[in-house]
C-alpha positions in Angstrom: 80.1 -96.3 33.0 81.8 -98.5 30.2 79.9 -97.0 27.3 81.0 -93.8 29.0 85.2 -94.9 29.0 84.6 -96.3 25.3 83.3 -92.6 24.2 86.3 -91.2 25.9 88.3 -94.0 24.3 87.1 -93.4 20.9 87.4 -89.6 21.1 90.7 -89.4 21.6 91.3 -91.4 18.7 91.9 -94.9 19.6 94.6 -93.2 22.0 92.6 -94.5 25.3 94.2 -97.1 27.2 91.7 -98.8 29.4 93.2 -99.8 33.0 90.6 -102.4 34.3 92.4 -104.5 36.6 92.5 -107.5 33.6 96.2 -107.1 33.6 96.6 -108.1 36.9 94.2 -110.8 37.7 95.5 -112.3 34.7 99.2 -111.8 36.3 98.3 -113.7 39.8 95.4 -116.3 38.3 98.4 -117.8 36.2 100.2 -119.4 39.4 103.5 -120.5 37.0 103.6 -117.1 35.9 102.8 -115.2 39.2 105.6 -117.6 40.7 108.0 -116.4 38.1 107.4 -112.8 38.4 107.7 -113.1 42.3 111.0 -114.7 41.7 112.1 -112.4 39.9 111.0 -109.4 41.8 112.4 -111.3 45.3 116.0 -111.6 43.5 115.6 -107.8 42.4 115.2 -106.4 45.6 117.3 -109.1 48.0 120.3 -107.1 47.7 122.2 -108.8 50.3 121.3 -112.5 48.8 120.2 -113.8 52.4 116.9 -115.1 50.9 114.8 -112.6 53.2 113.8 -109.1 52.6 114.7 -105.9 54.8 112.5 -103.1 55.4 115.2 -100.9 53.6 114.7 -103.7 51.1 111.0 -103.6 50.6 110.8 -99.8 50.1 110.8 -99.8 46.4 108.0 -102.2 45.9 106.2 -99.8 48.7 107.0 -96.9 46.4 105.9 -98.7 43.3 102.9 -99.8 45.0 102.1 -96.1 45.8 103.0 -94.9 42.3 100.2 -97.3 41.2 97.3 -96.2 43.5 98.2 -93.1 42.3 99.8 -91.5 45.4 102.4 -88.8 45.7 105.9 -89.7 46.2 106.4 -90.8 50.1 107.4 -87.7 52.7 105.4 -85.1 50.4 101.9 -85.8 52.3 101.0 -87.0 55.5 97.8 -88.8 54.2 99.5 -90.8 52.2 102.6 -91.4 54.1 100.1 -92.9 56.6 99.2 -95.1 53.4 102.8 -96.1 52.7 103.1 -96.9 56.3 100.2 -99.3 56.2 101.6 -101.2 52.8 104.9 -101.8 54.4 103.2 -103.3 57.7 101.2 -105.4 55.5 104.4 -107.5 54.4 105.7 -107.0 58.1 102.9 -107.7 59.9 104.1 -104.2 61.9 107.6 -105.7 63.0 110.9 -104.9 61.8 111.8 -108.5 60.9 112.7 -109.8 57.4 110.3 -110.8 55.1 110.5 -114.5 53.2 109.5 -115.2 49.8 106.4 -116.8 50.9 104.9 -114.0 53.1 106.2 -111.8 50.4 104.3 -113.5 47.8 101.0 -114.0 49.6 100.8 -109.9 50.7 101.5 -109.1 46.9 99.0 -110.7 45.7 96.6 -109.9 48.3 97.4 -106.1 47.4 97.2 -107.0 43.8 94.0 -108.6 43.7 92.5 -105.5 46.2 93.8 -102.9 43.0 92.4 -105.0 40.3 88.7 -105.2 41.9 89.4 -101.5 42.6 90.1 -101.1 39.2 87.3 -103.6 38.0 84.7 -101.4 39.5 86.5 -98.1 38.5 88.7 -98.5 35.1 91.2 -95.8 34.5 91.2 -94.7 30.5 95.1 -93.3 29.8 94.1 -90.8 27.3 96.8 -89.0 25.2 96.0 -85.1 24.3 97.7 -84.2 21.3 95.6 -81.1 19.6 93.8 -83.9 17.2 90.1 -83.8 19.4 90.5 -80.1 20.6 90.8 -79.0 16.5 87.9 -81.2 16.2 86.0 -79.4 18.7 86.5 -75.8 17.3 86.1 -76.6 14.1 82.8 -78.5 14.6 79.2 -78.0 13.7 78.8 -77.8 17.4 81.3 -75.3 18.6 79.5 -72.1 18.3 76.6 -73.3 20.3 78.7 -75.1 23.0 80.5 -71.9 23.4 77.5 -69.9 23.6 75.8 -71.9 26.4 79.4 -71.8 28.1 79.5 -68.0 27.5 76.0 -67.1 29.0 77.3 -68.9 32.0 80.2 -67.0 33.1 79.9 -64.2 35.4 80.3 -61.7 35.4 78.5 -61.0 32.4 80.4 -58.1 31.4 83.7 -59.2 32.6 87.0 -58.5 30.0 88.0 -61.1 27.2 90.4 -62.7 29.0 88.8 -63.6 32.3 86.2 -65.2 30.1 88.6 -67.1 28.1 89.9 -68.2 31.4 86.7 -69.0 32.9 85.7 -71.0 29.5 88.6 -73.3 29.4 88.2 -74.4 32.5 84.6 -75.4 31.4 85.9 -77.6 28.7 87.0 -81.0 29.8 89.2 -84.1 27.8 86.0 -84.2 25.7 86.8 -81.2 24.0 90.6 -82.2 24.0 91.2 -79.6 26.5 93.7 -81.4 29.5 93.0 -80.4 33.1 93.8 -76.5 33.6 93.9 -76.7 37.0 97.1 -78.6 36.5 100.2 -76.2 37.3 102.0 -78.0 34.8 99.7 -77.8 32.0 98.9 -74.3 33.4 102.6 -73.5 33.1 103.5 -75.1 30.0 100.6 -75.0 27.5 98.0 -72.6 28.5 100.2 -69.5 29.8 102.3 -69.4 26.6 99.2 -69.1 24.6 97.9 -66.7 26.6 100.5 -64.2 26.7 101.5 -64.6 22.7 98.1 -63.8 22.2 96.9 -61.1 24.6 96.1 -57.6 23.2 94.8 -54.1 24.6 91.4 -55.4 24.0 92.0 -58.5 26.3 90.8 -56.4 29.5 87.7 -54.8 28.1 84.5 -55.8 28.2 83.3 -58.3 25.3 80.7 -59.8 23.2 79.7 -63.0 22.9 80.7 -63.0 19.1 84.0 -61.1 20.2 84.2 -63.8 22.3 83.5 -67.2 19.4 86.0 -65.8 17.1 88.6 -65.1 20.2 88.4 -67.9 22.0 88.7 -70.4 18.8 92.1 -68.3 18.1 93.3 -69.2 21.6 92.0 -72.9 21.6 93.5 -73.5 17.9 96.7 -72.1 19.7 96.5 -74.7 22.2 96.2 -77.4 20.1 99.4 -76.6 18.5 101.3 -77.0 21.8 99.3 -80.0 22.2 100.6 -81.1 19.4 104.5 -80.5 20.7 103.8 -81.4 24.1 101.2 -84.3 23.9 99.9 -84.6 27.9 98.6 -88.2 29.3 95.7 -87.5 31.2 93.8 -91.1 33.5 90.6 -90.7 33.4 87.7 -92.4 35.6 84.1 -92.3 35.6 81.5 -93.7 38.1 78.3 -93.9 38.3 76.7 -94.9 41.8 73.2 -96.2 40.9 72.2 -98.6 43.8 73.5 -101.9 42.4 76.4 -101.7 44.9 74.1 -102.0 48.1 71.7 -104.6 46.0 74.3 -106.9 45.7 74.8 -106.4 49.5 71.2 -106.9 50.7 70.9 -110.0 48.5 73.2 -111.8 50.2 73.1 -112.2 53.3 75.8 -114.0 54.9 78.3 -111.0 53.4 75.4 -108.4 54.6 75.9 -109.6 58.4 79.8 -109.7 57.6 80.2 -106.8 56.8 77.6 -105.4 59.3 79.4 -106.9 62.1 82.3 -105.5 61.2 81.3 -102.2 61.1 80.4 -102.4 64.6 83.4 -103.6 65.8 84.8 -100.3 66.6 81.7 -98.6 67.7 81.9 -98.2 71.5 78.5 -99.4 73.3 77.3 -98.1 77.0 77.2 -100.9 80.0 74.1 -102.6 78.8 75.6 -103.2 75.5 73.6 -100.4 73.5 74.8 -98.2 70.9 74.5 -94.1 70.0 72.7 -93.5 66.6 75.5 -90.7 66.3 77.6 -93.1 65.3 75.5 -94.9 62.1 77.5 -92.7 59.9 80.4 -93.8 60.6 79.0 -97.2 60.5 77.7 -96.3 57.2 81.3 -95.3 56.2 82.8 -98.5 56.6 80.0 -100.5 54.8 80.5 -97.8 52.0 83.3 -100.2 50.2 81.6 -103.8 50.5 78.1 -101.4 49.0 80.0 -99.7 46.3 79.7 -96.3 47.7 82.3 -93.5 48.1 83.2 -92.3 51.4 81.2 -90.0 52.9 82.5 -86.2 52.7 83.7 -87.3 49.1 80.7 -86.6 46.9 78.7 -83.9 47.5 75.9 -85.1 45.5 76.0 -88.2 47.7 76.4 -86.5 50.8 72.8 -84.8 50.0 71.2 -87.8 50.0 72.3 -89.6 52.8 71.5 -86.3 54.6 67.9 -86.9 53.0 67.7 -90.4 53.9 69.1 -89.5 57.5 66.4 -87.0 58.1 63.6 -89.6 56.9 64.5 -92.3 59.2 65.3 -89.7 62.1 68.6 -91.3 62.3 70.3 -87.9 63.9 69.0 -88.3 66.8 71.3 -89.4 68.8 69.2 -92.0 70.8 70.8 -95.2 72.3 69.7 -98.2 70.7 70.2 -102.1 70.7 72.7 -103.7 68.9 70.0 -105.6 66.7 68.5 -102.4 66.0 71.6 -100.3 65.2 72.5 -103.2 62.8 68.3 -102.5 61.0 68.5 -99.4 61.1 72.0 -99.1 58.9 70.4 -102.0 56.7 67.2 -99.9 56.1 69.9 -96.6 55.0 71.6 -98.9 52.7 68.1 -99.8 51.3 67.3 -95.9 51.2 70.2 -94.7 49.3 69.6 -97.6 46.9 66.2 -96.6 46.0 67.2 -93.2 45.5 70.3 -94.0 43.7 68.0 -96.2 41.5 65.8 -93.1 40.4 68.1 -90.6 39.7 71.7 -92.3 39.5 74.7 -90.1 40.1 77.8 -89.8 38.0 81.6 -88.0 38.9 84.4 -88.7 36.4 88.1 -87.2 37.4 91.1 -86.6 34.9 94.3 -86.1 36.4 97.5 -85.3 34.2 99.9 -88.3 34.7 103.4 -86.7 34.8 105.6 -89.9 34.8 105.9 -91.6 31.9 103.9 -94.7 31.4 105.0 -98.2 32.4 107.5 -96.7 34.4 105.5 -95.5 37.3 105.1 -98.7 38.7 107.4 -101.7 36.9 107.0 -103.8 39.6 103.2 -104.2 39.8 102.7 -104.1 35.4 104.8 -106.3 34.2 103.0 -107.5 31.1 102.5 -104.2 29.8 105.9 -103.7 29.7 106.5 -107.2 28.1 104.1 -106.6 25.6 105.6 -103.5 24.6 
């Protein structure tokens, strides 16, 4: 996964700025420093001056904390209201009391440290597309064969010029120096305008693949030129789920029967205290974090192979079992997935198109960055 970030990184021509959690750690490890930057933060948002914090207080460092998990703004999604909702019962322990410095300081840095192992296992690369690694692409030794391979893919085969240039830049990826299409935004503002200053009568015809090399490059070279206007930030993250996760789990194993235990907690058992194999997925869903594993229904790749490993162990069932066997059963699942994850490992990377500008999406969580600056 890192050599992957540092080929983004260096593609985009040392415009990559890698978001691993270093930042952070560094920020509440330095006690004088995090001390400082709480006091300062406290007096910021203490707009009465009565030394405690009020819910209406705390609401822009709930809405910066969002802004840096990446959430939409609060009351445009019910997921992540319910999110919001969780941060702000964190500092008020789900009363509407004040908050003091003290409890204010030790939730903060209890969130921070959560993002920056987040972040640890997953960096973010901010990547700048300007038009530099798209022109680089086009006019490569590697373009025409690239587009070729795209252009055999695309159906259907005999589908007009523009629905395969439509269909082939979605294809392309921030490798290329092409940002997200799917965005509206981008979609709007940089791909649209090309399109239509572009189009001819021969755009919804039928068209070759050479047709289709010499157009597309036109369109793309296009592109690159708004680029070049309208540079768009783009985080990127890549992950690769290859077992280590769930070996660091099964090696130790005080945290094993931790984390174990608490995945049974909410699990409801019959009178003599046994438990539905029904419910080992859901088990398995809330061991997914401590075995670095994404939650199931996320990955369809991954979804496959639990699905595989559920049919091996005839964990579908549905029989009642003991707790000591529920708990063997969900360790020899973990052990599965890990062996299968070790033979053929399986990557997912995401780009989404940041549309605030840096350092301001979240001020009160990156402070150095802004320092630095």
């Amino acid at each position: 996964m890192e050599s992957d970030s540092g080929t983004i990184k260096k593609k985009s021509g040392g415009n990559g700025q890698v978001l691993d959690g270093s930042n952070i750690m560094e920020l509440v490890g330095n006690e004088q420093v995090f001390s400082n930057f709480v006091d300062h933060k406290f007096q910021e948002l203490d707009r009465d001056r009565d030394g405690k914090l009020s819910v209406k207080e705390l609401e822009p460092a709930v809405a910066d904390i969002g802004a840096a998990l990446g959430l939409p703004a609060q009351g445009t999604n019910p997921d992540s209201d319910h999110i919001y909702s969780e941060v702000l019962n964190e500092f008020t322990h789900g009363k509407q009391e004040k908050v003091s410095k003290t409890e204010f300081k030790e939730v903060l840095s209890d969130i921070l440290l959560g993002m920056a192992a987040g972040l640890k296992r997953d960096p973010i690369v901010i990547l700048r597309i300007d038009g530099e690694d798209l022109l680089e692409f086009v006019n490569g030794p590697g373009y025409e064969a690239e587009m070729a391979s795209i252009f055999t893919q695309i159906e259907p085969q005999d589908g007009s010029l523009r629905e395969h240039i439509m269909e082939a830049l979605g294809k392309l990826t921030v490798e290329q120096g092409i940002p997200p299409t799917s965005d509206s935004w981008v979609f709007n503002n940089i791909i649209e305008p090309v399109l239509q200053s572009l189009a001819g009568p021969d755009w919804d015809r039928p068209v070759s693949q050479e047709t289709f090399l010499v157009e597309f490059k036109k369109v793309a070279s296009s592109i690159a030129d708004r680029l070049k206007e309208q540079p768009v930030i783009v985080a990127h993250s890549e992950n690769t789920f290859d077992g280590s996760g769930i070996k660091r789990l099964l090696s130790n194993k005080f945290e094993l029967e931790k984390t174990l235990n608490s995945a049974l907690e909410n699990i409801p058992k019959d009178r003599n205290g046994k438990l539905s194999k029904e419910y080992l997925r859901l088990a398995l869903d809330v061991v997914s974090p401590s075995a670095g594993l994404p939650p199931v229904g996320a990955i369809e790749e991954m979804d496959k192979v639990i699905g595989e490993v559920f049919k091996m162990i005839n964990a579908d069932d549905g029989k009642m079992v003991k707790e000591d066997e529920f708990k063997k059963m969900l360790t020899e699942i973990l052990g599965s997935i890990m062996l299968q994850l070790e033979g053929n490992p399986i990557s997912v990377s995401s780009n989404s198109v940041v549309h605030e500008p840096l350092g301001t999406s979240s001020s009160l969580l990156l402070p150095a960055s802004g320092e630095a600056a």
